[in-house]
C-alpha positions as CSV (number, residue, x, y, z in Angstrom):
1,X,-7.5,10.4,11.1
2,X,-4.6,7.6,12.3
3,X,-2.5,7.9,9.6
4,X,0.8,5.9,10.7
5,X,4.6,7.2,9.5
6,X,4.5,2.8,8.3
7,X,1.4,3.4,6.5
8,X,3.1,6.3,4.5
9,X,6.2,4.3,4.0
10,X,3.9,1.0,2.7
11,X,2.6,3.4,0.2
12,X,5.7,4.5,-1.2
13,X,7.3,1.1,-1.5
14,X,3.6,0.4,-3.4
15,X,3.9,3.3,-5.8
16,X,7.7,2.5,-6.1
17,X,7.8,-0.7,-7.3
18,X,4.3,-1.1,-8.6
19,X,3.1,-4.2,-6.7
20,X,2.1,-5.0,-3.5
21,X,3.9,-8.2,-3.1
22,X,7.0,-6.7,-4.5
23,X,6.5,-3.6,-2.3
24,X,5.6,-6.6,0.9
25,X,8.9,-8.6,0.0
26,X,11.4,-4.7,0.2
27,X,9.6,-4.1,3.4
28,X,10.0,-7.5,4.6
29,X,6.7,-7.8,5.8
30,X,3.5,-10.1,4.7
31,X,1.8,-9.3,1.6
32,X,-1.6,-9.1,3.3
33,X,-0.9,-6.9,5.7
34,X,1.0,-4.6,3.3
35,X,-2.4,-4.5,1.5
36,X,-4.3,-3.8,5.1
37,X,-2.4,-1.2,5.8
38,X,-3.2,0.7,2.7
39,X,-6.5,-0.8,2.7
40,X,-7.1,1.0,6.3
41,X,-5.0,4.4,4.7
42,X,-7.4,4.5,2.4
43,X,-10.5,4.4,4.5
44,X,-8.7,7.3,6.9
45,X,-8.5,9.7,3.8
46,X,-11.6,8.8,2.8
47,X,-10.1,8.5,-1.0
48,X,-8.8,5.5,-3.3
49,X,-4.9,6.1,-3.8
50,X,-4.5,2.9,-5.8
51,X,-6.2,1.2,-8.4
52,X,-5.6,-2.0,-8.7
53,X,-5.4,-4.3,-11.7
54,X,-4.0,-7.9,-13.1
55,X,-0.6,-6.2,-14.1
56,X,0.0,-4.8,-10.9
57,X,-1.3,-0.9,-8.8
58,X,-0.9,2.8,-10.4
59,X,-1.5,5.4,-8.1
């Protein structure tokens, strides 16, 4: 398991603001690799943390 300190923090902002591209543009980074990054947390825990819909991510 490589779970990064930056991969935990990407999930918080996600869960926080409920939306990856909000969550991308508080953490200043891209929106697709604020998606990769929880894309690749979720395959290390082997689990789905988000699910993901038209009106934004719930945890």
């Amino acid at each position: 398991m490589s779970m990064s300190i930056r991969a935990m923090q990407c999930f918080v902002a996600v869960v926080s603001t409920g939306s990856i591209s909000r969550a991308a543009a508080a953490l200043h980074v891209a929106q697709p690799a604020l998606s990769l990054q929880i894309r690749n947390l979720e395959e290390d825990l082997g689990v789905v943390l988000l699910h993901r819909s038209a009106r934004g991510v719930t945890p």
